[in-house]
TIRO-2110 file (N, C-alpha, C; in Angstrom, 1 decimal):
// TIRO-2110
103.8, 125.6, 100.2, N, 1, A
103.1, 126.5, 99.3, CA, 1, A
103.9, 126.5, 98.0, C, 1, A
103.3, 126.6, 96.8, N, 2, A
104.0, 126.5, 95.6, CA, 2, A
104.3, 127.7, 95.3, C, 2, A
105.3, 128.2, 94.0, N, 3, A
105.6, 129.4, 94.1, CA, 3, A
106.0, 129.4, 92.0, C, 3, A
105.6, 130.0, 91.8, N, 4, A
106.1, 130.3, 90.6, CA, 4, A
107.3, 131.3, 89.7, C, 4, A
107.8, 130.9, 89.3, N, 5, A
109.2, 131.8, 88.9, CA, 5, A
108.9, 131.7, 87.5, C, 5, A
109.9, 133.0, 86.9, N, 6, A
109.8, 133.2, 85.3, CA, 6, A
111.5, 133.8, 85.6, C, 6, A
111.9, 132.8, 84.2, N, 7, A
113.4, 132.8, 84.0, CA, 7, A
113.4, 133.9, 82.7, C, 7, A
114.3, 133.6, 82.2, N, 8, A
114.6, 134.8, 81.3, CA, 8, A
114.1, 134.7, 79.8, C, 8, A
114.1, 132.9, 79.6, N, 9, A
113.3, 132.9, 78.4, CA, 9, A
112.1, 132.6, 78.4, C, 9, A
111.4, 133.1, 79.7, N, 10, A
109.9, 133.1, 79.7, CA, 10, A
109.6, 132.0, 80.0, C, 10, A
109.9, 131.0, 80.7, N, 11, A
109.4, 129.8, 81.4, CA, 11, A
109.0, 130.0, 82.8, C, 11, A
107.6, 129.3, 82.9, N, 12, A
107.9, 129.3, 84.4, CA, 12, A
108.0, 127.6, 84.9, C, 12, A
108.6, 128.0, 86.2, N, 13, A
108.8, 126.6, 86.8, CA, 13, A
108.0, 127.0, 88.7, C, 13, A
107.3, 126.0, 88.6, N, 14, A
106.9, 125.9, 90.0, CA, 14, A
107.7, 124.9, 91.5, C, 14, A
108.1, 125.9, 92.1, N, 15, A
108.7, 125.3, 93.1, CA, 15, A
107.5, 125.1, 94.2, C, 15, A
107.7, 123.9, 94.9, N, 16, A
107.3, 123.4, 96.3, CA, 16, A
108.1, 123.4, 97.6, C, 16, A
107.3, 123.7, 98.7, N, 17, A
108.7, 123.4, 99.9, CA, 17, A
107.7, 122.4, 100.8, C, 17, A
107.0, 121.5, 99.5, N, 18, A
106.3, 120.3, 100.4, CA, 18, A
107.8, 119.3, 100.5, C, 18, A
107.2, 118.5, 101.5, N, 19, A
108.3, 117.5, 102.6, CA, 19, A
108.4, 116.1, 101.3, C, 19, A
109.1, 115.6, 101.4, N, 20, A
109.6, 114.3, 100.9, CA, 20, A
108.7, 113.3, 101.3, C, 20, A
108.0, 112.2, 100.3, N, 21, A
107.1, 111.4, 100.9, CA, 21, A
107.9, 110.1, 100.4, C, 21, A
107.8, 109.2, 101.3, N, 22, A
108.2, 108.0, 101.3, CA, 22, A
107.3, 107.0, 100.9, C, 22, A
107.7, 106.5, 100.0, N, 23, A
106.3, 104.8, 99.5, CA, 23, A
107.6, 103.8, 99.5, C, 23, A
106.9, 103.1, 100.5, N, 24, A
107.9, 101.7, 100.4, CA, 24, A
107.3, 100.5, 100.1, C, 24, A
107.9, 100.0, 99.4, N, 25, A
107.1, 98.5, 98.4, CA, 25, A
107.8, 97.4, 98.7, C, 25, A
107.5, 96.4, 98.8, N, 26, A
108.0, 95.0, 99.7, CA, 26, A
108.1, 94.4, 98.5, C, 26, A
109.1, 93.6, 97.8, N, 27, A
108.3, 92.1, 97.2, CA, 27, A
108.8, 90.9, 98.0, C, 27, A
107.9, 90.6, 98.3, N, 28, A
108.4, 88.9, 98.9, CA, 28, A
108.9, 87.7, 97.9, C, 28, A
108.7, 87.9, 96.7, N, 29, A
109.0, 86.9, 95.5, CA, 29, A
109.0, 87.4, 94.3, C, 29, A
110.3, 87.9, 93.8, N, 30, A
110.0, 88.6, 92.9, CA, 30, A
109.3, 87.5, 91.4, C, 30, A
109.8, 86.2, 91.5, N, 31, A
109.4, 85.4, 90.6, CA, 31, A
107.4, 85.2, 90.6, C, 31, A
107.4, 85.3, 91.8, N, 32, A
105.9, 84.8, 92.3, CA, 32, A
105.0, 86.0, 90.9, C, 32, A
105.7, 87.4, 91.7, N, 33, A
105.1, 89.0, 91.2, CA, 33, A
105.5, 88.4, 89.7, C, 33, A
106.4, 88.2, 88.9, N, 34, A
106.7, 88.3, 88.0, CA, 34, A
105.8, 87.0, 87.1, C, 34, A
105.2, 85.7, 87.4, N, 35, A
104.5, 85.0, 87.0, CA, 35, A
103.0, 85.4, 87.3, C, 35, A
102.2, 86.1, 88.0, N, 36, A
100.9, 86.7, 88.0, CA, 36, A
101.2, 87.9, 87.5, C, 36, A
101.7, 88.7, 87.7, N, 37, A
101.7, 90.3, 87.5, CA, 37, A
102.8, 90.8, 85.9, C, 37, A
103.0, 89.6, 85.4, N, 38, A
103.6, 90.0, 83.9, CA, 38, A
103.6, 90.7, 82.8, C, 38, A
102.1, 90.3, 82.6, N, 39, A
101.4, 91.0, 81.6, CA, 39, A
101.2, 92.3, 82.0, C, 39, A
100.4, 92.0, 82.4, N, 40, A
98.9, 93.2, 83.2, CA, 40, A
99.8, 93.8, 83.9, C, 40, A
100.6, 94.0, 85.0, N, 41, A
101.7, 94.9, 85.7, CA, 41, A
101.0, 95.0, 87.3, C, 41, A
101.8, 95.4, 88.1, N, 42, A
101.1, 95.2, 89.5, CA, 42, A
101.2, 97.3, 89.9, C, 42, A
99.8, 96.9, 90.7, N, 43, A
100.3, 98.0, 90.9, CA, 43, A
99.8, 98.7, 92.5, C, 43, A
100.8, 99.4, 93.5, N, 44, A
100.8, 99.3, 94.8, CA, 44, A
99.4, 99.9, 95.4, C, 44, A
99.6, 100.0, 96.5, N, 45, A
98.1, 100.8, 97.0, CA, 45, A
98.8, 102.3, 96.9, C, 45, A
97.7, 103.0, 97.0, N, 46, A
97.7, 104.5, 96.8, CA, 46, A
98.1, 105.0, 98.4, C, 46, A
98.5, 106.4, 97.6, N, 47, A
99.8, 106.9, 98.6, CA, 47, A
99.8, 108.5, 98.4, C, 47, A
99.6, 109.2, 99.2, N, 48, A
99.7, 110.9, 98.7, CA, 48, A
100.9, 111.7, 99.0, C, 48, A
101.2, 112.1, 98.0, N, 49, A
102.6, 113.1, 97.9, CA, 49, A
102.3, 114.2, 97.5, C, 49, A
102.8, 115.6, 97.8, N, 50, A
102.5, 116.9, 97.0, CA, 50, A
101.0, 117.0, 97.1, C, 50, A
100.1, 116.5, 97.8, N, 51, A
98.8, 117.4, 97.3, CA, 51, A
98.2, 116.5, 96.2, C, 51, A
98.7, 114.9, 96.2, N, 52, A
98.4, 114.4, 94.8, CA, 52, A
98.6, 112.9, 95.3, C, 52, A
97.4, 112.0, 94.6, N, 53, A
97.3, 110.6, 95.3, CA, 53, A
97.6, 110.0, 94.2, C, 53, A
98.5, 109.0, 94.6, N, 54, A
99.5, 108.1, 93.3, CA, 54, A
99.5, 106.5, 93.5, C, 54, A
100.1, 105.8, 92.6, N, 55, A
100.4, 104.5, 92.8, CA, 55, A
101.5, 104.5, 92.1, C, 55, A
102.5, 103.4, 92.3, N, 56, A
103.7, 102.8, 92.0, CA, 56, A
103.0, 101.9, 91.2, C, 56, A
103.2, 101.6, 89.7, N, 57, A
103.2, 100.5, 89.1, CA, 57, A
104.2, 99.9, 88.4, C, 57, A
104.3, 98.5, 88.1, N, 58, A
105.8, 97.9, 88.1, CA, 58, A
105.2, 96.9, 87.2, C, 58, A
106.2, 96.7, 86.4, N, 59, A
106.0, 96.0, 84.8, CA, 59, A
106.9, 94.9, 84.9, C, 59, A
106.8, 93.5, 86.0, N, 60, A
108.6, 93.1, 85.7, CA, 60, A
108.9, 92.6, 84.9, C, 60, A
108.1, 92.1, 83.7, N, 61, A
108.5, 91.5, 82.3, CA, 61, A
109.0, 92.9, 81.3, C, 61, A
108.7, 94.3, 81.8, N, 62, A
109.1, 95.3, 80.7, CA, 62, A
107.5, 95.3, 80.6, C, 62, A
106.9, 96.8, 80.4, N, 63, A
105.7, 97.3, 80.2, CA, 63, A
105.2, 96.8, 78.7, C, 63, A
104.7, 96.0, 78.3, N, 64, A
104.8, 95.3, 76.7, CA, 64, A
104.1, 95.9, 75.8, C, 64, A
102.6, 97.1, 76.3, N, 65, A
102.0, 97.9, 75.9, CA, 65, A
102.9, 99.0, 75.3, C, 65, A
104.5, 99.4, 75.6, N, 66, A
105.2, 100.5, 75.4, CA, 66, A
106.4, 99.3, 75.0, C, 66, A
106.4, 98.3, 74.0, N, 67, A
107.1, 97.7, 73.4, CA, 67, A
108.8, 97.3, 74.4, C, 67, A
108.9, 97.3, 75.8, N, 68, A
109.4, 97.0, 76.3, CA, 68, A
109.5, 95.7, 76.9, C, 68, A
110.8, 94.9, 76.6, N, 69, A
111.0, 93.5, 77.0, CA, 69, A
112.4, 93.7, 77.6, C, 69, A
112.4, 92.5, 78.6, N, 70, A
113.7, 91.6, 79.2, CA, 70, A
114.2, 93.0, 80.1, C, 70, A
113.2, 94.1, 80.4, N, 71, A
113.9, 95.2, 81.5, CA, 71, A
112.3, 95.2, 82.4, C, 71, A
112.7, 96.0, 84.0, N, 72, A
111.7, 95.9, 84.7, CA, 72, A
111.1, 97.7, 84.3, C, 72, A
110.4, 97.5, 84.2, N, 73, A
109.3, 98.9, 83.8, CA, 73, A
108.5, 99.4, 85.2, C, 73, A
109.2, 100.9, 85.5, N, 74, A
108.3, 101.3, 87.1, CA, 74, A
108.0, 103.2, 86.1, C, 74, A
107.1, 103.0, 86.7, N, 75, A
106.1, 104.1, 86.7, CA, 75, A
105.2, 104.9, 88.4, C, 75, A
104.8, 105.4, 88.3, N, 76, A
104.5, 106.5, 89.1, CA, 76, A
103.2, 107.3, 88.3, C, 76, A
101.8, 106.4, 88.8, N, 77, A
100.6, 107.3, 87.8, CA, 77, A
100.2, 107.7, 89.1, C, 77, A
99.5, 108.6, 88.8, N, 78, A
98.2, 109.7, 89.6, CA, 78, A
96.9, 109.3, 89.4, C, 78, A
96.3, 109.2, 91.0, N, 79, A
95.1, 108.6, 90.3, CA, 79, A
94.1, 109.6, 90.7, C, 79, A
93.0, 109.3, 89.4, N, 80, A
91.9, 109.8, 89.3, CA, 80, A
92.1, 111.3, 88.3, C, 80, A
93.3, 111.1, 87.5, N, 81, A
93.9, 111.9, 86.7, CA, 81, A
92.4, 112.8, 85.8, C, 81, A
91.5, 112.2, 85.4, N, 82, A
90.1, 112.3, 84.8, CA, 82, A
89.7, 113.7, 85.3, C, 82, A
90.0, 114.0, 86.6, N, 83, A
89.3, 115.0, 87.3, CA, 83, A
90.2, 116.2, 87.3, C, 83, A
91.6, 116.1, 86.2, N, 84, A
92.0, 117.0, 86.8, CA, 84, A
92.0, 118.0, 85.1, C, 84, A
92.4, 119.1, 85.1, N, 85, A
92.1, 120.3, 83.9, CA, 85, A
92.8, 119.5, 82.8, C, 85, A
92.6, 120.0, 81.0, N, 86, A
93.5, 119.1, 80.5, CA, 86, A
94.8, 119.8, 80.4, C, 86, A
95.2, 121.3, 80.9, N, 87, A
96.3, 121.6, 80.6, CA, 87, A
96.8, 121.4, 81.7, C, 87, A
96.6, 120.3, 82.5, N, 88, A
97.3, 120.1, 83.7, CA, 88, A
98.8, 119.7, 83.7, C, 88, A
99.9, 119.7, 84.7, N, 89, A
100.6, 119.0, 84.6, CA, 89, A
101.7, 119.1, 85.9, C, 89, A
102.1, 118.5, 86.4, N, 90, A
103.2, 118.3, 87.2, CA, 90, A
104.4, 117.8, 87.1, C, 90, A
105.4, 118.0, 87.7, N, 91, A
106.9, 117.9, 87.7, CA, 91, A
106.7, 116.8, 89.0, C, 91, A
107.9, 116.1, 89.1, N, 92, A
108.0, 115.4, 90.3, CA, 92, A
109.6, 114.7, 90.3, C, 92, A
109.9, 114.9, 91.4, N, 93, A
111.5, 114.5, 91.5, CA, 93, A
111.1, 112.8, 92.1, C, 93, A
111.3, 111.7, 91.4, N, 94, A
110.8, 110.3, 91.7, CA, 94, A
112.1, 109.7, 91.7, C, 94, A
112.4, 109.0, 92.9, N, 95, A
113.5, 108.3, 93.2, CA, 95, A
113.5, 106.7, 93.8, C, 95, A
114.2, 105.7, 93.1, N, 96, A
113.9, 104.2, 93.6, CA, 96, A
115.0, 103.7, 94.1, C, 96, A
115.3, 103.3, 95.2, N, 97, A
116.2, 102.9, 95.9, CA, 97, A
116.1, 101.2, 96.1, C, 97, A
116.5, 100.2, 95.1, N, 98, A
116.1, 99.1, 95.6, CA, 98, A
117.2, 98.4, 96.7, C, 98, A
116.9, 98.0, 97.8, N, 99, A
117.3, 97.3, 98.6, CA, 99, A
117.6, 96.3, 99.1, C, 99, A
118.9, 95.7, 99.7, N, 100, A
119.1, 94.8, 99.6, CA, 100, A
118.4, 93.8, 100.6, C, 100, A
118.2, 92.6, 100.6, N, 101, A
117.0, 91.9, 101.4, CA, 101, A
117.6, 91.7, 102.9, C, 101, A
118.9, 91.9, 102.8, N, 102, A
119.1, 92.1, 104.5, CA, 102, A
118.6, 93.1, 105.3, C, 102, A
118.0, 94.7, 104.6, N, 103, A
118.1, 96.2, 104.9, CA, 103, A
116.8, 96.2, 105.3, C, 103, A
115.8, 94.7, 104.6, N, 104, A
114.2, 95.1, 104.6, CA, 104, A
113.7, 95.0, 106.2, C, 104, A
END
């Protein structure tokens, strides 16, 4: 359940005591991903966390739409964002642990 707080300078912040969701993403070649999925960007199957259905999308040339080159670009959209209010908005604690290929 979410809970809302008000600090002293009148902010509120919403806390969750929803569970930690796991999305785990494989690449099998990162060169393979990186020659089809360069431009355009790849992006995982959908996954729900918080009450909210997402995709991991990954830029490995650098997102080029947001003037980034020669770094890998990860994002974390919401999908079907259309549907939701326009003063919407969420927080989200997003963490990437890349692994080493013996761990997979």
């Amino acid at each position: 359940m979410d809970t809302l707080n008000s600090d002293k300078e009148g902010l509120f912040r919403s806390l969750s005591d929803s569970l930690p969701t796991h999305c785990r993403l494989n690449i099998e070649s990162f060169s393979l991903l990186t020659e089809y999925h360069g431009v355009d960007g790849y992006e995982s199957k959908k996954f729900e966390a918080g009450g909210y259905v997402w995709k991991l999308v990954l830029y490995p040339n650098g997102n080029k739409k947001k003037n980034v080159e020669d770094y890998i670009s990860v994002y974390l959209r919401i999908v079907k964002k259309d549907t939701l209010r326009t003063d919407w908005g969420v927080s989200v604690d997003f963490r990437l642990f890349p692994l080493p290929e013996e761990r997979l």
